[in-house]
GUDO-440036 format. One record per residue: x, y, z of N, C-alpha, C, CB in turn. Coordinates in steps of 0.1 Angstrom, whole numbers. Each point is the difference from the previous one (the first is absolute). Glycine has a CB too. Example, Ala and Ser with C-alpha at 12.3 -4.5 7.8 and 13.67 -1.06 7.14 Angstrom:
2
{r {132 -57 78} {-9 12 0} {9 12 0} {-19 -12 12}};
{r {15 23 -19} {9 11 0} {-8 11 8} {12 -6 -22}};
//
This chain:
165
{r {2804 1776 1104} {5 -12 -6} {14 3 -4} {-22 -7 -9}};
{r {32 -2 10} {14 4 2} {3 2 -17} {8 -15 26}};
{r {-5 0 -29} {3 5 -14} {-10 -1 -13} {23 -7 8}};
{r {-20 21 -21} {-7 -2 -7} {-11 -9 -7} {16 9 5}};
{r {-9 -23 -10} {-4 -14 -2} {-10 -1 8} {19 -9 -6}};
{r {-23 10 23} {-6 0 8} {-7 8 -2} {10 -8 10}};
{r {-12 18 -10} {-13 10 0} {-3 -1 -12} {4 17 16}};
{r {0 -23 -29} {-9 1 -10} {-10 -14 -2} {17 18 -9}};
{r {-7 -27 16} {-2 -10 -5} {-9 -7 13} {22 0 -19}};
{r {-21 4 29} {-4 -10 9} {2 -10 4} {-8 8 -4}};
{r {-2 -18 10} {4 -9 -3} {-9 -11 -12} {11 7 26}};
{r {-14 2 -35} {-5 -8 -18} {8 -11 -3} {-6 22 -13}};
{r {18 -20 11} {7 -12 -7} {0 -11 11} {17 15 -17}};
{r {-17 -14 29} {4 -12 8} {-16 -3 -1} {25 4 17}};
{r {-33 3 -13} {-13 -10 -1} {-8 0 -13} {-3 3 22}};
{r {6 -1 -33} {0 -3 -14} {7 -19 -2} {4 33 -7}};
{r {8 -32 14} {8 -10 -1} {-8 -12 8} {21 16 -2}};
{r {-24 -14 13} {-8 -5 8} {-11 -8 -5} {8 16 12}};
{r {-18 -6 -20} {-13 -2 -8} {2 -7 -11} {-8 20 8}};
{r {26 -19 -15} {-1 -11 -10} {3 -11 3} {4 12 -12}};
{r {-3 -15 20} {3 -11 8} {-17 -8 0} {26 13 17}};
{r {-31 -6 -7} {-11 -6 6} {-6 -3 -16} {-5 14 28}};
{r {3 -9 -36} {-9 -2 -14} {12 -10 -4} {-15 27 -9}};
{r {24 -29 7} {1 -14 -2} {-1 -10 5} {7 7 -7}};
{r {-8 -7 19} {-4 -11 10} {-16 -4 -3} {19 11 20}};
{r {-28 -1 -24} {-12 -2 -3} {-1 -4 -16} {-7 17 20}};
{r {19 -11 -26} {-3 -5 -17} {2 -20 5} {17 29 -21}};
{r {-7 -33 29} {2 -10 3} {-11 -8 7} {21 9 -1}};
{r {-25 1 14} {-13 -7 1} {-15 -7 -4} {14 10 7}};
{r {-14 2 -16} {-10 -3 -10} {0 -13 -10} {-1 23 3}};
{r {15 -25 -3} {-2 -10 -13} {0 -15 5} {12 16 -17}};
{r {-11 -16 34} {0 -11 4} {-17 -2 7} {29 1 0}};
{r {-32 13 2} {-19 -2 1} {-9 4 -11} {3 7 22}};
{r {-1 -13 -35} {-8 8 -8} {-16 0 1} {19 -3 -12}};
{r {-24 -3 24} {-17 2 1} {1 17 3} {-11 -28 14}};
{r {17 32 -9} {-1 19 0} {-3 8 -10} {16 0 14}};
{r {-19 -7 -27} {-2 9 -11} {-10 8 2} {9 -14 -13}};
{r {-8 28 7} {-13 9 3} {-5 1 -13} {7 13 21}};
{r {-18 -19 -23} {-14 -3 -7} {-9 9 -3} {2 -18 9}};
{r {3 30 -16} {-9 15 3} {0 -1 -16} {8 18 25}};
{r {-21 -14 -31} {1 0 -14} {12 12 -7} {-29 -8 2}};
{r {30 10 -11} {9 5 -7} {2 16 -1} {-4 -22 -10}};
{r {-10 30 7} {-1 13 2} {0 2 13} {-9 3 -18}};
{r {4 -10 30} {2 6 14} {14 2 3} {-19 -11 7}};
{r {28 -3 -14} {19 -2 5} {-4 12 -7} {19 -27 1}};
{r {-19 34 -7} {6 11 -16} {2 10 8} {-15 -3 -23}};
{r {4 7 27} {-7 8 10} {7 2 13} {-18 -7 -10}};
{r {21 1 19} {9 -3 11} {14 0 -4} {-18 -12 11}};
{r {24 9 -24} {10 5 -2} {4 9 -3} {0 -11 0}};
{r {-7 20 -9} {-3 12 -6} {0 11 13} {-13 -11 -23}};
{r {7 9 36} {-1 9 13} {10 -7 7} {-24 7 1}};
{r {30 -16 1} {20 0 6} {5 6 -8} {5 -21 10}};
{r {-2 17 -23} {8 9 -6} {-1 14 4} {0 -15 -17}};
{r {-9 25 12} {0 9 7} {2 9 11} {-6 -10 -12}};
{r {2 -1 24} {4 3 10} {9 1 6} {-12 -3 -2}};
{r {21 -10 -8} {13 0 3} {6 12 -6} {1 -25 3}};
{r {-5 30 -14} {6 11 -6} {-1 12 8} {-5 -10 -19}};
{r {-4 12 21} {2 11 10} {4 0 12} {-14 6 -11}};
{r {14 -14 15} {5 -2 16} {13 2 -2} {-14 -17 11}};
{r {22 8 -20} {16 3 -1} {5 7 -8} {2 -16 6}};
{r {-6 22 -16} {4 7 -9} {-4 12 4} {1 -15 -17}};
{r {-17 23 17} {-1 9 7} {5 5 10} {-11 -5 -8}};
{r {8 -7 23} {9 4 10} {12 3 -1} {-12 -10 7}};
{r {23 -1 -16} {11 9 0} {4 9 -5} {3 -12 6}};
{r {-12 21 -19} {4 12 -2} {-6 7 8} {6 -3 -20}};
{r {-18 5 29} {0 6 10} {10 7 11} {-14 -13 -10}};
{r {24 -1 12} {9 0 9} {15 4 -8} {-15 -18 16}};
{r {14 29 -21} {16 -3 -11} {12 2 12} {-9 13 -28}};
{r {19 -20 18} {11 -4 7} {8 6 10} {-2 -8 -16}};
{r {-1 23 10} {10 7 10} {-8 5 13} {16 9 -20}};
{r {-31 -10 19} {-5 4 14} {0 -13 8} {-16 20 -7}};
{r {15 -35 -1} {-4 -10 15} {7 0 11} {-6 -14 -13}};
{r {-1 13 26} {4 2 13} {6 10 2} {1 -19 3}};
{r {-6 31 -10} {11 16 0} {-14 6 5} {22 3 -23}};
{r {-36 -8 18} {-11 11 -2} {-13 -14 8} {9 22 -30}};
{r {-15 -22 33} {-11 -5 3} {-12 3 -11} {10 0 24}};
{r {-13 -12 -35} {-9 1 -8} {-11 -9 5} {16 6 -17}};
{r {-31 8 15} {-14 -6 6} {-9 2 -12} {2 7 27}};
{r {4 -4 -38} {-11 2 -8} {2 -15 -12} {-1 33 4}};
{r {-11 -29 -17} {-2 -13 -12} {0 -11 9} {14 9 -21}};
{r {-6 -21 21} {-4 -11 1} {0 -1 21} {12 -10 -34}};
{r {0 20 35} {3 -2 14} {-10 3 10} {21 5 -8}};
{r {-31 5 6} {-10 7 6} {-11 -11 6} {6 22 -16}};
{r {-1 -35 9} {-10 -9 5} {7 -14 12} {-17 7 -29}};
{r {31 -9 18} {9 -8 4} {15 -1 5} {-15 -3 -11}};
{r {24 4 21} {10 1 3} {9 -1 -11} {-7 -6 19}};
{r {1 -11 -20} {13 -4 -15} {-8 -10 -11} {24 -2 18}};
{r {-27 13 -26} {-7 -5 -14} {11 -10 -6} {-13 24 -6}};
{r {19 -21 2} {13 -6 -6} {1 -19 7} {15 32 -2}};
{r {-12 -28 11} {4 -13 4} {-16 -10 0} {25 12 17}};
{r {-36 0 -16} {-18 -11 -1} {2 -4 -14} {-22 13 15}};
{r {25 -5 -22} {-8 -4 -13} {13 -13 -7} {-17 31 -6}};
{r {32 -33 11} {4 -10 4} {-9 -11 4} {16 14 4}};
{r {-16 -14 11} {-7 -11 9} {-15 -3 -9} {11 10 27}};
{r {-22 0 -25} {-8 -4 -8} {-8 -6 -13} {8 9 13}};
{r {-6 5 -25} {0 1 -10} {10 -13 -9} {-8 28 9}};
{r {22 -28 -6} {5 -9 -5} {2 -13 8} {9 17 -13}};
{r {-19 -19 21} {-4 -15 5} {-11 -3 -15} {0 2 35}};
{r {-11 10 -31} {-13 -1 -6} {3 -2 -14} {-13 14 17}};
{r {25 -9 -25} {0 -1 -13} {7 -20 -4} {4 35 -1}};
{r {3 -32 11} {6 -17 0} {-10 -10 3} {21 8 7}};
{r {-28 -8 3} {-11 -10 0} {-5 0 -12} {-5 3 22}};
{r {0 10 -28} {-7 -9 -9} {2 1 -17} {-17 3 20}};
{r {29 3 -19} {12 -6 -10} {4 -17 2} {11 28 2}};
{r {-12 -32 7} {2 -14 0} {-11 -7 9} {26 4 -4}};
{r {-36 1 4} {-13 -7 3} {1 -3 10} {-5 -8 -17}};
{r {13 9 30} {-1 -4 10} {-6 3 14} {14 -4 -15}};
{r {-24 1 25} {0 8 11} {13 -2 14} {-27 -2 -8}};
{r {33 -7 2} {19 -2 10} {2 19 3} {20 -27 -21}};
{r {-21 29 11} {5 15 -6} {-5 11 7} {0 -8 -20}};
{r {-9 3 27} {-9 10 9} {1 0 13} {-16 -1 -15}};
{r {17 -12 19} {7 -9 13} {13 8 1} {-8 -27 -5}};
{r {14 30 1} {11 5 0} {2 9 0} {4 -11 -6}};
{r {-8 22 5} {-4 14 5} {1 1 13} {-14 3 -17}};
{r {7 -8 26} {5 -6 14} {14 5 7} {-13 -21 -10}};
{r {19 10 2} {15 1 7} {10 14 -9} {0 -33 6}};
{r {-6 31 -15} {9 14 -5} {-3 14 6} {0 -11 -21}};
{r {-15 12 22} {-2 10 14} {9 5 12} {-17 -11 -6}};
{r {15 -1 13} {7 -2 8} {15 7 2} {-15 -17 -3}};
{r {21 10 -10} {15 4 4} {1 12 -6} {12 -22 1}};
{r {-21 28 -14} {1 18 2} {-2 5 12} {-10 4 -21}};
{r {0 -11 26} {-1 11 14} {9 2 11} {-21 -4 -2}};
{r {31 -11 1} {13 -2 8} {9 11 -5} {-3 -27 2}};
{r {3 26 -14} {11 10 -5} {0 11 2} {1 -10 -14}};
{r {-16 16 11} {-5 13 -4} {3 10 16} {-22 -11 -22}};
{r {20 2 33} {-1 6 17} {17 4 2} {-23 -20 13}};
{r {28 15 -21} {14 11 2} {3 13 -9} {11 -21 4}};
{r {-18 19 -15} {-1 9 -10} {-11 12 10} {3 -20 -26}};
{r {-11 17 29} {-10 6 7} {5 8 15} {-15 -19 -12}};
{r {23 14 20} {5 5 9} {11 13 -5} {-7 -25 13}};
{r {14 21 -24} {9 11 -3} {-7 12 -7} {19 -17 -3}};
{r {-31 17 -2} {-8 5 -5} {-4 12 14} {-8 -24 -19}};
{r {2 18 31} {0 6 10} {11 7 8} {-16 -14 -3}};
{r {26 5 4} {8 12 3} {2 10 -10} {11 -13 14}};
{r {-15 14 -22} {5 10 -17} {-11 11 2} {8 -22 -22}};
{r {-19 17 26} {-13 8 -2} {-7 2 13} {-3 -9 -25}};
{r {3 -1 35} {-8 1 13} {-9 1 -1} {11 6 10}};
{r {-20 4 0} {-15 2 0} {-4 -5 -11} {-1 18 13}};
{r {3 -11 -21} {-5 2 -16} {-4 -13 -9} {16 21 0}};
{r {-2 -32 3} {-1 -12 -5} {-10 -9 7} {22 3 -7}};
{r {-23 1 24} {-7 -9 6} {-17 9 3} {26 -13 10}};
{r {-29 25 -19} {-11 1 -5} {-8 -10 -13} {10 24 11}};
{r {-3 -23 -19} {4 -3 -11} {-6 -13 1} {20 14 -4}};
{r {-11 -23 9} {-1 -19 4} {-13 5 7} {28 -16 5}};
{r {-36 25 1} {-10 -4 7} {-15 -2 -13} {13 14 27}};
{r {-9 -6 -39} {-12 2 -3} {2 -10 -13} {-8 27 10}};
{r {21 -29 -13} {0 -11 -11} {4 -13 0} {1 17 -10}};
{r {-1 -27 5} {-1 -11 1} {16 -5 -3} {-27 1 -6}};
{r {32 -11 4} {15 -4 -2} {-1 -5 -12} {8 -5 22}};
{r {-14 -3 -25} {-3 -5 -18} {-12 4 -7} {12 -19 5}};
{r {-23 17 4} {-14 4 -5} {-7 14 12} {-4 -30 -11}};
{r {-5 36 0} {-1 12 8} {-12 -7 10} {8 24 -19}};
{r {-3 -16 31} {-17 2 12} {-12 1 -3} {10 10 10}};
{r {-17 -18 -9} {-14 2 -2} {-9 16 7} {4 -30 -1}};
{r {3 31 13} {-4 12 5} {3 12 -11} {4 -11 25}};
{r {11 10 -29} {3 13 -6} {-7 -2 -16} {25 5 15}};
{r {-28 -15 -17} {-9 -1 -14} {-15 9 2} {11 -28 -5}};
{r {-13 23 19} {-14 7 4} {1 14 -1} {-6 -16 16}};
{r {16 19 -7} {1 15 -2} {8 7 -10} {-3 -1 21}};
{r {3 0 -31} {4 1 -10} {-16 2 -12} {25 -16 12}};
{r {-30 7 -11} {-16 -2 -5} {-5 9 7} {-3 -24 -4}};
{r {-1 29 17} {-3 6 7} {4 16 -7} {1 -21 18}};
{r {8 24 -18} {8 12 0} {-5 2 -17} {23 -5 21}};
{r {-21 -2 -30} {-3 0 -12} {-18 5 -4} {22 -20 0}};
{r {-31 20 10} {-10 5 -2} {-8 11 2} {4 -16 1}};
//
């Protein structure tokens, strides 16, 4: 990755930027569909928020002390959050803070929209990913085989479970 800014940052802020976008386009949408309300009693929302939060906590906060500053794109990190997921950080983004916003504002728009935000991480992320490979080769494209890009592989969950017994 050429400069600094780049290897630490990736591309986070442009598809951060991206992702605030789309959530307002959905804060907008929603209020012009409000039959989408999600109708879940009150300890379940509690509950499902209480596990985004979290998840989001650890996905991005873990992950990025995982990744500290001066190794990203210097070192290839496979362990804590990475060992399952390429890029925690940018899921628990896409994810976690869809899932906390839906139902912070009651909406399923919010989930709809996960969709397209996907999407354009993964647009983003395939350049991030290719410099990754030239950086690391084999290794990176071992790597991408056994884990997932936002959510981990079900295979490597298996063997993982597997291995754990």
């Amino acid at each position: 990755m050429n400069s600094t800014y780049a290897r630490i940052f990736g591309v986070g802020p442009t598809g951060f930027g991206i992702t605030l976008l789309f959530w307002t386009f959905a804060f907008k949408v929603a209020q012009i569909f409000p039959q989408f309300l999600i109708s879940i009693p009150t300890p379940a929302k509690t509950i499902l928020f209480l596990v985004f939060f979290v998840d989001a906590f650890y996905l991005i906060i873990v992950g990025s002390l995982y990744t500290r500053l001066s190794v990203r794109g210097i070192k290839l990190i496979k362990s804590g959050p990475y060992r399952y997921i390429r890029h925690p950080i940018y899921s628990g983004i896409i994810y976690s803070g869809s899932g906390l916003l839906a139902l912070w504002f009651q909406s399923w728009i919010w989930v709809l929209f996960v969709i397209p935000i996907s999407v354009c991480w993964s647009l983003l992320v395939e350049k991030e990913e290719e410099l990754m490979i030239t950086k690391f080769g084999n290794e990176y494209k071992k790597y991408m085989e056994v884990t997932g890009q936002f959510l981990p592989k079900l295979t490597t969950l298996k063997k993982l479970e597997e291995h754990a017994r």
